[in-house]
ZAMARGU-4260 file (C-alpha; in steps of 0.2 Angstrom, whole numbers, plus 5000, padded with zeros to 4 digits):
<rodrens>
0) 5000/5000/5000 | 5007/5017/4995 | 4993/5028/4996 | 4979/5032/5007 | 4965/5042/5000
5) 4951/5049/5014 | 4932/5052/5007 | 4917/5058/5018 | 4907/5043/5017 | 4908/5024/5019
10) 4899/5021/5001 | 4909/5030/4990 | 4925/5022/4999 | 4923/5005/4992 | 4918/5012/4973
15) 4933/5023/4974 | 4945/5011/4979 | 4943/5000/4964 | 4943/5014/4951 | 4960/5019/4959
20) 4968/5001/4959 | 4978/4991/4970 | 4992/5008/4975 | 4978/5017/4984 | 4968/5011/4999
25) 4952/5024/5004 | 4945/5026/5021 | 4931/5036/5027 | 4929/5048/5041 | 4910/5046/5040
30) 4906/5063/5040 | 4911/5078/5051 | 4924/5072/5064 | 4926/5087/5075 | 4913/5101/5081
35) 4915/5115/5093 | 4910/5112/5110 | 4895/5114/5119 | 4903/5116/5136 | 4921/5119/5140
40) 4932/5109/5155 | 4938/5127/5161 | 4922/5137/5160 | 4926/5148/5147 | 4916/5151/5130
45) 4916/5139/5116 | 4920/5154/5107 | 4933/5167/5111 | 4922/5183/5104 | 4938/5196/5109
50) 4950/5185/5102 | 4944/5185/5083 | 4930/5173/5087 | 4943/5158/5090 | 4934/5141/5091
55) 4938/5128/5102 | 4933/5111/5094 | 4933/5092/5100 | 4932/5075/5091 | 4915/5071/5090
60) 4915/5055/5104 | 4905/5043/5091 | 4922/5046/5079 | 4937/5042/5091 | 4936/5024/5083
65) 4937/5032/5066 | 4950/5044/5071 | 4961/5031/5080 | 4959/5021/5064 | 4963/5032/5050
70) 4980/5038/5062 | 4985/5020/5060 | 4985/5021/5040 | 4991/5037/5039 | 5007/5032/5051
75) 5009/5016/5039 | 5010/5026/5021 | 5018/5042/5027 | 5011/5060/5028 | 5015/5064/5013
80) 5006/5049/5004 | 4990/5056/5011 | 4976/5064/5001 | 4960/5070/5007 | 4944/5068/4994
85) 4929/5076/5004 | 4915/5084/4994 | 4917/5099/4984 | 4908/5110/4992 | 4912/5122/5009
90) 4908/5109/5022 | 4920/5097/5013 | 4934/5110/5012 | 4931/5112/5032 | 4931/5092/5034
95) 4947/5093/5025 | 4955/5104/5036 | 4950/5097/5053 | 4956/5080/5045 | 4975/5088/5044
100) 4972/5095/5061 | 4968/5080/5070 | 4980/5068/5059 | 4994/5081/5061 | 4995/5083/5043
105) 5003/5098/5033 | 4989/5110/5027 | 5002/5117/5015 | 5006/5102/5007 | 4994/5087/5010
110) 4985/5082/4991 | 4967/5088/4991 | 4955/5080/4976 | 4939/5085/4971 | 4928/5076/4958
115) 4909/5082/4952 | 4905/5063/4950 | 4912/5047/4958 | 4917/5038/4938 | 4934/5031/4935
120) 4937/5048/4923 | 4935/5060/4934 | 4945/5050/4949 | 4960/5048/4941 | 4959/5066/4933
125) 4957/5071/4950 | 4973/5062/4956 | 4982/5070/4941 | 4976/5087/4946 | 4979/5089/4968
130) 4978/5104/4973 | 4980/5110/4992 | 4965/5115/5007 | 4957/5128/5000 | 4956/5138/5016
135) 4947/5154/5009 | 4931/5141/5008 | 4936/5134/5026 | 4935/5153/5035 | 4918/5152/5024
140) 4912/5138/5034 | 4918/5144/5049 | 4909/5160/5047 | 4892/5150/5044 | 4897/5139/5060
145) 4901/5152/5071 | 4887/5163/5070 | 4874/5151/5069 | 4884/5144/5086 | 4882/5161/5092
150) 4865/5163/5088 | 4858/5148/5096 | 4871/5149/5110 | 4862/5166/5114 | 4848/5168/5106
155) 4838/5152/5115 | 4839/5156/5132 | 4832/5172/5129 | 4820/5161/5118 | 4814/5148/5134
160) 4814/5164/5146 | 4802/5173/5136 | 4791/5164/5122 | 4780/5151/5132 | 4783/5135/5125
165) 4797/5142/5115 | 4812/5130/5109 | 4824/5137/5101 | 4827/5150/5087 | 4837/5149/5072
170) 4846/5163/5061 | 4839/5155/5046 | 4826/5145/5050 | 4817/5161/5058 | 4815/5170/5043
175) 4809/5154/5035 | 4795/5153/5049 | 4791/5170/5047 | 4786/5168/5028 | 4775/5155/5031
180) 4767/5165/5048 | 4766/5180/5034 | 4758/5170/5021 | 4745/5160/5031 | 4739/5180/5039
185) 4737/5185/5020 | 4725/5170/5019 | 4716/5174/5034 | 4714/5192/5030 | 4708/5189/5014
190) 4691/5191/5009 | 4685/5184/4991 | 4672/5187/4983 | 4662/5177/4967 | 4656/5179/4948
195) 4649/5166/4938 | 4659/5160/4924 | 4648/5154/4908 | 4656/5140/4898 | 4648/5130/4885
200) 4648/5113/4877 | 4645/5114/4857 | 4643/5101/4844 | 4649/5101/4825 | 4650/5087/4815
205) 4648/5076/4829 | 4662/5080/4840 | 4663/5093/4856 | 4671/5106/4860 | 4673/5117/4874
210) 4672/5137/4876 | 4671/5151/4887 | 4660/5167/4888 | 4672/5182/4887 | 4665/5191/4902
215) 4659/5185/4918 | 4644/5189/4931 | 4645/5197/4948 | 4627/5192/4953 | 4617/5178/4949
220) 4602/5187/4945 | 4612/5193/4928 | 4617/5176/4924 | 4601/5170/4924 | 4595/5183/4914
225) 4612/5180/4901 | 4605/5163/4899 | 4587/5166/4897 | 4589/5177/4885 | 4598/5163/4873
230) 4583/5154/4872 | 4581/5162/4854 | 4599/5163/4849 | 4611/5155/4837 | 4628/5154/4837
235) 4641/5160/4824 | 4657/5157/4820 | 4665/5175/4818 | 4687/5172/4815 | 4695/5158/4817
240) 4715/5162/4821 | 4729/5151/4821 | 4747/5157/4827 | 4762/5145/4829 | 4772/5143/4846
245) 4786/5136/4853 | 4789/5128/4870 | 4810/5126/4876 | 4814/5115/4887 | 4822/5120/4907
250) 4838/5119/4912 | 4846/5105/4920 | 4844/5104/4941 | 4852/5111/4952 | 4847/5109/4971
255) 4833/5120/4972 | 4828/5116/4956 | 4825/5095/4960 | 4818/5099/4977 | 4805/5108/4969
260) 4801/5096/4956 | 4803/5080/4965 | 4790/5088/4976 | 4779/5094/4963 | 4781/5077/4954
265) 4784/5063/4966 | 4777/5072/4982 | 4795/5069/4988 | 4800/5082/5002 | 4816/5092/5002
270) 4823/5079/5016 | 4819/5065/5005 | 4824/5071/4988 | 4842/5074/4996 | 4845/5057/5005
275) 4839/5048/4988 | 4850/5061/4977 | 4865/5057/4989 | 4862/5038/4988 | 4864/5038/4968
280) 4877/5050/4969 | 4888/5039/4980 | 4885/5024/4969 | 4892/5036/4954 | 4874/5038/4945
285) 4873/5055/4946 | 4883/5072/4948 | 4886/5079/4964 | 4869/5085/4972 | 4875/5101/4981
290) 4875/5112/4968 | 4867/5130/4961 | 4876/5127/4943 | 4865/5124/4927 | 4880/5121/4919
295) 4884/5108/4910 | 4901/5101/4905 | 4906/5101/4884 | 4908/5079/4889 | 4892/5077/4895
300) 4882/5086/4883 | 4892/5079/4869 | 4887/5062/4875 | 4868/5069/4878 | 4869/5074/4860
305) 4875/5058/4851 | 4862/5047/4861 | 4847/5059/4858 | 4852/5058/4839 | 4852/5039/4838
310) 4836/5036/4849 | 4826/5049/4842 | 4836/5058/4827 | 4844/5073/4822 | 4829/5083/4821
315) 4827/5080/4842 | 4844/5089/4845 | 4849/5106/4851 | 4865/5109/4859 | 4861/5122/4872
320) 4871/5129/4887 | 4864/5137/4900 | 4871/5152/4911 | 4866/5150/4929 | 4859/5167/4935
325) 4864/5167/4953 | 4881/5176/4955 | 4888/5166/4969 | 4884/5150/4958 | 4902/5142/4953
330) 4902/5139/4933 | 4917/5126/4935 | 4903/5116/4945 | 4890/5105/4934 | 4870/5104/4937
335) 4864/5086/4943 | 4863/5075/4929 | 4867/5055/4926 | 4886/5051/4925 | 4879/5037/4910
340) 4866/5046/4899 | 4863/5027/4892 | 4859/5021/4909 | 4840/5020/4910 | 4839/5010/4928
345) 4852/5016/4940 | 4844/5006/4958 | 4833/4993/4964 | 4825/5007/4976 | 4810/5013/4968
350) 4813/5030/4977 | 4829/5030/4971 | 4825/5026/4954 | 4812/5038/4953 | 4822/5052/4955
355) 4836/5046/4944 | 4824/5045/4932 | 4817/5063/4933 | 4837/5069/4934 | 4840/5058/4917
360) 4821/5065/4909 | 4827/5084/4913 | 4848/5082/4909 | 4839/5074/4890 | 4827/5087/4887
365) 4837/5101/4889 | 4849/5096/4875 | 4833/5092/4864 | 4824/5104/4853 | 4810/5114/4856
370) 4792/5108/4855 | 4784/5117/4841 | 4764/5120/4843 | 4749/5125/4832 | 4735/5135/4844
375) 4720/5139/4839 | 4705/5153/4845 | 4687/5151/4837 | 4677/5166/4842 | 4659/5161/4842
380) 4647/5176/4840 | 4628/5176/4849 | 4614/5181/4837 | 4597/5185/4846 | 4584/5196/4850
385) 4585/5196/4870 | 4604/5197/4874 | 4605/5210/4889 | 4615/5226/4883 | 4634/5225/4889
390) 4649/5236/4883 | 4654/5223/4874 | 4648/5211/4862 | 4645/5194/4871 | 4655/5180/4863
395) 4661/5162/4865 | 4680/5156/4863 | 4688/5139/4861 | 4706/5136/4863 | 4714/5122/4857
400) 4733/5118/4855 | 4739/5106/4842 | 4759/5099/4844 | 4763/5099/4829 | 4785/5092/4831
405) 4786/5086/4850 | 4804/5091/4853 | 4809/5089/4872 | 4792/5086/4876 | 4795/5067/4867
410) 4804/5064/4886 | 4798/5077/4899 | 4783/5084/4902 | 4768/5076/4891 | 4762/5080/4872
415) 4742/5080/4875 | 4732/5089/4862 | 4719/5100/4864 | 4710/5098/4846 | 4695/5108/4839
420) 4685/5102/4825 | 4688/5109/4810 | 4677/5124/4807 | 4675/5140/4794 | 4671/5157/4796
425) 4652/5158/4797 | 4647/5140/4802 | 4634/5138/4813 | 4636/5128/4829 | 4626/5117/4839
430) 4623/5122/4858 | 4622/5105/4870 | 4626/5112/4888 | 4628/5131/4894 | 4632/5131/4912
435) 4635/5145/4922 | 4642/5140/4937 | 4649/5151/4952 | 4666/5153/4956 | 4677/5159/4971
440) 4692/5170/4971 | 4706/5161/4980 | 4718/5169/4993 | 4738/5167/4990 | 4742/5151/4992
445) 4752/5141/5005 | 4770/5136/5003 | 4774/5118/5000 | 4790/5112/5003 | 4796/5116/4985
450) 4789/5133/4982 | 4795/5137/4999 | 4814/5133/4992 | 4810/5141/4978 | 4806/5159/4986
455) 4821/5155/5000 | 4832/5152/4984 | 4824/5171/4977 | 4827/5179/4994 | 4844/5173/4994
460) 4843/5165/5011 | 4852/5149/5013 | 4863/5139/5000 | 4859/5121/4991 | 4867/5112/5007
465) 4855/5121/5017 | 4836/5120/5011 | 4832/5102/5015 | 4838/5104/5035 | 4829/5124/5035
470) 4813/5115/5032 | 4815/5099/5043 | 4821/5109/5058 | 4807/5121/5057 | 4796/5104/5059
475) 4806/5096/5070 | 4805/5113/5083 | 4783/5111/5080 | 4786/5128/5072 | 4777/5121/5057
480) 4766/5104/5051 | 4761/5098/5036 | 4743/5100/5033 | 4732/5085/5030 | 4717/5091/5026
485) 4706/5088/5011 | 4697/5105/5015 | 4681/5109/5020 | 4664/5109/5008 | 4655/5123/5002
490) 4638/5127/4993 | 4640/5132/4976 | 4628/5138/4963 | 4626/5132/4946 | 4611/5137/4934
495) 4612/5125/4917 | 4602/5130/4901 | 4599/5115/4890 | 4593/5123/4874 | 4575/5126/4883
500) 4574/5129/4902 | 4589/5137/4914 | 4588/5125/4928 | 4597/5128/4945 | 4604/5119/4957
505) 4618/5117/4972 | 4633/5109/4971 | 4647/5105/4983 | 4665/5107/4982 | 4679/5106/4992
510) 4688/5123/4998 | 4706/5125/5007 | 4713/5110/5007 | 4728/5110/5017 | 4736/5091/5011
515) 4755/5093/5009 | 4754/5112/5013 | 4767/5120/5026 | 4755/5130/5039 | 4765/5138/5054
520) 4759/5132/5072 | 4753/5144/5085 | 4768/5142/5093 | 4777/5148/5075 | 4766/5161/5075
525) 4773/5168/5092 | 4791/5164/5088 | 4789/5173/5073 | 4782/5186/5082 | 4792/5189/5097
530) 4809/5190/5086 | 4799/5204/5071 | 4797/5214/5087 | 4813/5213/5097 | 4826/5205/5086
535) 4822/5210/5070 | 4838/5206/5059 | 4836/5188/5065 | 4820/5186/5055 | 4825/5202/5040
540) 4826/5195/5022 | 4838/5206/5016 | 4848/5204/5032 | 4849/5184/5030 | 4853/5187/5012
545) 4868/5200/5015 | 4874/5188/5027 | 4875/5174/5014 | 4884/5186/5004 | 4897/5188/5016
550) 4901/5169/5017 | 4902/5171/4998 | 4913/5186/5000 | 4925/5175/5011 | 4924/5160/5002
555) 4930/5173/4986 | 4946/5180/4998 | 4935/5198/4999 | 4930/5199/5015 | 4940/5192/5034
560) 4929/5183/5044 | 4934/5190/5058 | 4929/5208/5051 | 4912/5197/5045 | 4907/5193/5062
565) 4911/5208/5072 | 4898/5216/5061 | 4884/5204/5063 | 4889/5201/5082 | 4892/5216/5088
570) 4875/5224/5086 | 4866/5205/5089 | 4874/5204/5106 | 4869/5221/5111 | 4851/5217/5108
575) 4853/5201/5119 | 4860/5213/5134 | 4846/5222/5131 | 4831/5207/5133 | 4832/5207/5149
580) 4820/5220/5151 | 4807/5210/5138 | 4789/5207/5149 | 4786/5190/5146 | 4766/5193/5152
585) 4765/5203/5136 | 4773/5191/5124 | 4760/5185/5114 | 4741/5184/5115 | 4732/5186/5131
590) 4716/5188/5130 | 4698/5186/5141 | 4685/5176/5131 | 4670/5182/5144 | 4663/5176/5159
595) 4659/5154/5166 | 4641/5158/5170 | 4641/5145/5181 | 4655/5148/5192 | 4657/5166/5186
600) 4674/5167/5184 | 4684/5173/5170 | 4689/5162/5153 | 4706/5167/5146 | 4715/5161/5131
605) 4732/5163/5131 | 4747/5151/5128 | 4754/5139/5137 | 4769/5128/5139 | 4764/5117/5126
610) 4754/5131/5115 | 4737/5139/5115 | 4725/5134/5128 | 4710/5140/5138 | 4710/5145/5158
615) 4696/5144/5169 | 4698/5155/5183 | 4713/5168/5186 | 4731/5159/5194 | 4730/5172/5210
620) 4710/5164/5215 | 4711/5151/5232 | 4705/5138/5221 | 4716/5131/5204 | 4712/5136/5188
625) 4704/5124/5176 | 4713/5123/5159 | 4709/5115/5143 | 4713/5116/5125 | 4709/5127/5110
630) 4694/5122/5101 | 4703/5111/5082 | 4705/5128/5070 | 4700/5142/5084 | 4714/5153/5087
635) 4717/5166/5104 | 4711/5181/5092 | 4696/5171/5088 | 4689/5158/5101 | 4672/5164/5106
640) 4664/5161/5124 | 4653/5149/5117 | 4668/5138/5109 | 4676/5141/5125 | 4663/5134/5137
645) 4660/5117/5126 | 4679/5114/5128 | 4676/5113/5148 | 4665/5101/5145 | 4676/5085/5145
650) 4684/5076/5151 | 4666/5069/5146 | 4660/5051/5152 | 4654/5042/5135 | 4646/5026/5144
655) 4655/5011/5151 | 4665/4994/5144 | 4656/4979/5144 | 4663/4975/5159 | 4656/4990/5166
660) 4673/5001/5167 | 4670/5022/5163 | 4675/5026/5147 | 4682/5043/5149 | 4683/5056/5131
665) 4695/5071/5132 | 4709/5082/5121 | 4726/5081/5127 | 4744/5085/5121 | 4742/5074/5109
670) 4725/5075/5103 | 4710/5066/5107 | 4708/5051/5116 | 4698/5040/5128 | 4703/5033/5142
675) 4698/5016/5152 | 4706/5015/5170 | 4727/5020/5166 | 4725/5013/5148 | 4723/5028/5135
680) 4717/5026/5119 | 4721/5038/5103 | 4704/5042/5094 | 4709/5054/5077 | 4700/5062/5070
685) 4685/5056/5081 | 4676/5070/5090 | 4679/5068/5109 | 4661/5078/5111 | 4652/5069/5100
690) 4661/5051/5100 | 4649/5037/5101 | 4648/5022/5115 | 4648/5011/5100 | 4664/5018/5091
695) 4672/5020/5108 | 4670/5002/5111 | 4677/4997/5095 | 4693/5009/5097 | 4698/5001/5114
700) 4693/4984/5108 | 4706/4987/5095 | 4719/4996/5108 | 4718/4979/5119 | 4720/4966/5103
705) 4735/4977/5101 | 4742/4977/5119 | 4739/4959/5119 | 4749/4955/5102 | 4761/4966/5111
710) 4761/4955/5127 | 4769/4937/5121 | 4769/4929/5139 | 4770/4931/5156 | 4774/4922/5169
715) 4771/4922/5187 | 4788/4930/5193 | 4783/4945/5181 | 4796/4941/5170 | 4789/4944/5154
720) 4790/4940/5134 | 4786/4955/5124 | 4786/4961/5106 | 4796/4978/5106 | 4801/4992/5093
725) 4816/4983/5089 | 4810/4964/5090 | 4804/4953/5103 | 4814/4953/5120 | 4813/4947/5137
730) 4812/4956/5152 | 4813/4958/5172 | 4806/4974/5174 | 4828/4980/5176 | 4835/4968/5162
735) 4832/4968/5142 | 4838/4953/5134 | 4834/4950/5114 | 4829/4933/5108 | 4839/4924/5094
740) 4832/4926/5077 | 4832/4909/5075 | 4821/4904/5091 | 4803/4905/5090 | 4797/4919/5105
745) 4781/4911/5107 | 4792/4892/5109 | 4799/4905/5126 | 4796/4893/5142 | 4799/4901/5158
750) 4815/4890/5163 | 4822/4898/5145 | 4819/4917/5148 | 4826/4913/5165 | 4843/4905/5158
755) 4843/4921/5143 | 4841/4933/5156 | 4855/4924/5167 | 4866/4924/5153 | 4866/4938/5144
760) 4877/4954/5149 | 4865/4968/5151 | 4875/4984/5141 | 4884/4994/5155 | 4879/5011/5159
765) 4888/5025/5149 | 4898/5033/5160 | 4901/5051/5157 | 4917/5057/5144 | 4926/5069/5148
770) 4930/5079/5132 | 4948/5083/5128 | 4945/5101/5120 | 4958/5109/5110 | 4959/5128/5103
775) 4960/5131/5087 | 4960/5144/5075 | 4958/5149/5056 | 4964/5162/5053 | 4975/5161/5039
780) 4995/5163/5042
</rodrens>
């Protein structure tokens, strides 16, 4: 062995190793190996602020193995056989560098590679090409590190002090909270309003087609007088236009770009899309998946170009390059594409493969030529005697698109037609269906978790490493949910004229539906709040955007970090000093709902430890308040006295077991439930008001089948034989022991579980580590 090559991850190690041959052995470090420390032996901060904002790091315990290991390699080939082949990006650079500081290796000389995709090619041009730590990119990840540190170090205190219920905050995540607080207040504040929209179904020639009246209706009194009045009418076609169109295809993905698609598409989410993208990347199927480049490189479209042109033909091909608009984007980076264009199935995974495919669809299409495409209006005049009087003439279109040469559209994004019949100017048409049907206007949508990326990527907050964890710690915190609603049904008028009579009748549709949309909790809502008001850089666009810019500056060798810091610090901290004085009575809502008439003391709404909830009676009376939840949907502003009094209602007695034991329904924590002596019984999306003796029955039936599948055996000595998250097991109430896959738990007989028990070391307790600490800095010599 005279080489040692050191990758991030244990996947590509193995791959790499056999492009690289039987001179290179390639080890990982499985990740991030050091991070600085939470707390300090000495009592001092993690981070020296008057000393250039030095950081003191530690070797993350999980990794000593790893450390110890890769020690012994590097001692058996020599320093200077060394190279380190982290990813690309600013968190591989840092990786790099705490690698040549815990292995005592030379920053000045030791071999860095990099590579865009894991293929024989690109390895051994890497080895051709070392270069040294970039350490402009490692102050860039330092910066990032440190603040963030910072932030949170100081920032979440101030949090759990003053924001009930309040977790943590975040100096990107936070401004991602408050677009989604902003946006779901647009939707409540909005107020819509509706028209009726005619539309028509005529016949010629026996085929259908559809139009649309070219004005609308406010009231429904008008439409009904708009159809009446055609009772006489005919209808005329007036021009007919055709105009030819083109549709070109997208660039390749970059980050943002698949997390938004995948999403759109597969109903992946941004955590998803990454953990597939990085599985096919570190089996070589793809390009590396952190990435803002469109760019693609003069190899892989040439390749893209000769297989398009025998699969489909010369005609398909377009060589195109694209010019990533983002100005911290690196052009000598690639977009996500397939390393094989040729390879159709690149994993067994169905997830997997999905997204491969989409990548592979995408890469193809934008190296095909544009979809070219007939459309067609026919205007449809109205000629009758009764047709109320309007500004302008009342008239019918029809659209219709014909694809007349597919292009890219032959691999990504359909080719279905919208045909008309064929028609002259000044053919009458037959009428079969007029319906004027009324129609809502909506409010602004809700983000999902790809138009969220997409407007963090247009704000300039957060980089392509960063989207996926933004949106699964804002939902890890219980800052935000996903909705799962269908939404809720509303009345809608339609009136039908059928070439005799107008007819009208209700219809219902669905309205709001919240399924797969990003909706901030009420405790996001007070987060988001609490920092606009008194920390209002942490959750500024612009602000979070600059600060990106700096990392960019640094990463360019434009700006120090140390200069960097001071200026976001300086003024941050000075706000912390200052937040003492914040009256946590006054942060967020507080507000009296009315008067119990029964015991005539006061309902407030206010929140809570765990989020917004109801008190009965004020904490300074002799006797205890009562408390209960909000009302599902009600919110402090808007929980009436009414709502509020049916909530103190439960815990409410449904009727008894069969055996004659309470069934008790209330709402806790979690949601609604029932309970039956200590055992409690989850009863989503049931009503606990309104839940029925019957259902309730059926759920704890079910809870008890489940408890007992749950229960194996017992025997008399309490030692039991139980079915666990992991497997089955036995236990003494002290001591786990897992059964043997190959035994039978239910074949368990009490003289077994008493010799497995006796047999088996129970896994000591973890004792605790003290952390050797060392202080290091980065700034550049």
């Amino acid at each position: 062995m005279k080489n040692l090559v050191i990758v991030e991850s244990p996947a590509k190690a193995k791959t790499i190793e056999k492009y690289l041959g039987k001179d290179f052995h390639v080890l990982s470090s499985v990740g991030h190996i050091r991070s600085i420390v939470k707390k300090t032996k000495d009592g001092t901060p993690p981070i020296d602020v008057a000393n250039d904002f030095f950081a003191i790091y530690e070797v993350d315990p999980e990794k000593k193995k790893v450390i110890t290991e890769l020690k012994r390699n590097v001692k058996a080939v020599g320093k200077e056989n060394v190279w380190l082949a982290t990813d690309e990006d600013r968190e591989g650079e840092a990786i790099a560098w705490h690698l040549c500081k815990v292995l005592d290796l030379p920053i000045e000389t030791t071999k860095r590679i990099v590579f865009h995709e894991i293929t024989k090619d690109a390895i051994t041009n890497a080895i051709k090409n070392p270069r040294t730590v970039d350490m402009n990119l490692v102050q860039a990840q330092q910066a990032r590190q440190i603040l963030d540190r910072l932030v949170g170090f100081e920032l979440s205190p101030v949090v759990w002090q003053k924001v009930p219920g309040g977790k943590s905050a975040g100096r990107v995540q936070s401004p991602a909270v408050r677009l989604l607080v902003e946006r779901e207040r647009e939707i409540m504040k909005f107020e819509g309003n509706s028209q009726f929209k005619v539309t028509a179904i005529f016949i010629h020639d026996n085929q259908e087609f559809k139009a649309e009246l070219n004005q609308k209706f406010d009231t429904e009194e008008a439409a009904y007088e708009f159809l009446n009045s055609l009772k006489p009418a005919e209808f005329i076609v007036s021009d007919i236009s055709k105009t030819p169109g083109a549709r070109n295809p997208a660039a390749p993905f970059t980050t943002s770009t698949l997390q938004q698609e995948a999403n759109s598409k597969l109903g992946f989410s941004s955590k998803a899309t990454m953990a597939s993208a990085q599985k096919l990347y570190q089996d070589g199927k793809i390009t590396y998946m952190r990435t803002d480049s469109v760019n693609l490189s003069g190899q892989a479209i040439a390749a893209a170009t000769d297989f398009i042109k025998r699969l489909y033909g010369p005609d398909y091909s377009t060589v195109r390059k694209f010019k990533t608009k983002s100005a911290s984007a690196q052009e000598a980076h690639e977009a996500i594409r397939p390393t094989d264009i040729t390879l159709e199935t690149a994993s067994n995974n169905s997830y997997d493969q999905k997204l491969y495919d989409l990548i592979r669809r995408r890469t193809l299409a934008s190296q095909m030529s544009p979809a070219k495409l007939e459309k067609t209006t026919i205007t449809i005049d109205i000629k009758g005697d009764n047709l109320p009087k309007s500004k302008k003439p009342a008239q019918f279109e029809a659209k219709g698109e014909v694809i007349t040469f597919d292009g890219f559209l032959r691999v990504y994004g359909g080719n279905k037609d919208e045909l008309l019949p064929k028609l002259q100017s000044g053919d009458g048409v037959n009428s079969h269906d007029i319906t004027a049907r009324q129609t809502f206007t909506r409010p602004p949508a809700r983000y999902t978790e790809g138009s969220l990326v997409k407007k963090l990527e247009d704000l300039g907050i957060g980089r392509p490493s960063t989207y996926a964890t933004i949106i699964d710690t804002i939902q890890t915190r219980g800052y935000v949910e996903k909705g799962d609603s269908e939404g809720q049904p509303r009345d809608v008028i339609v009136l039908n004229y059928n070439g005799e009579e107008v007819s009208r009748s209700i219809v219902q549709e669905k309205t709001g539906s919240t399924r797969g949309k990003l909706i901030p909790t009420p405790s996001g809502e007070l987060i988001a709040d609490f920092l606009t008001d008194h920390f209002t850089q942490i959750v500024d666009y612009d602000f979070t955007a600059n600060v990106e810019t700096e990392f960019d500056k640094i990463a360019g060798a434009d700006l120090e970090k140390s200069t960097m810091l001071h200026g976001f610090y300086t003024p941050f901290h000075k706000l912390i000093e200052q937040s003492g004085g914040i009256d946590r009575s006054k942060v967020g809502a507080n507000r009296e709902v009315g008067i119990d008439p029964k015991t005539n003391k006061p309902i407030i709404a206010r929140f809570g430890r765990f989020g917004p909830m109801l008190q009965l009676g004020a904490t300074e009376d002799e006797d205890k308040p009562r408390f209960a939840p909000l009302p599902k949907g009600a919110k402090i502003e808007t929980v009436t006295l009414e709502q509020a009094l049916e909530m103190f209602k439960l815990p409410r007695i449904v009727g008894q077991t069969e055996d004659g034991q309470d069934i008790k329904a209330n709402i806790g924590r979690f949601g609604p439930y029932i309970q039956v002596g200590k055992l409690f019984v989850s009863i989503k999306p049931e009503d606990p008001h309104s839940i029925t003796l019957e259902k309730a029955r059926e759920l704890y039936a079910a809870k008890l089948e489940a408890e007992a599948a749950k229960n194996i055996a017992e025997f008399p000595d309490g030692i039991k034989v139980l079915n666990g998250r992991f497997g089955p097991y036995i236990t003494n109430g002290t001591k786990n022991v897992k059964i043997p896959k190959d035994t039978d738990p239910k074949t368990i007989t009490h003289e077994k579980a008493l010799e497995l028990l006796s047999t088996t070391t129970a896994k000591p307790t973890r004792k605790r580590v003290v952390k050797k600490a060392t202080k290091t800095s980065t700034k550049k010599k």
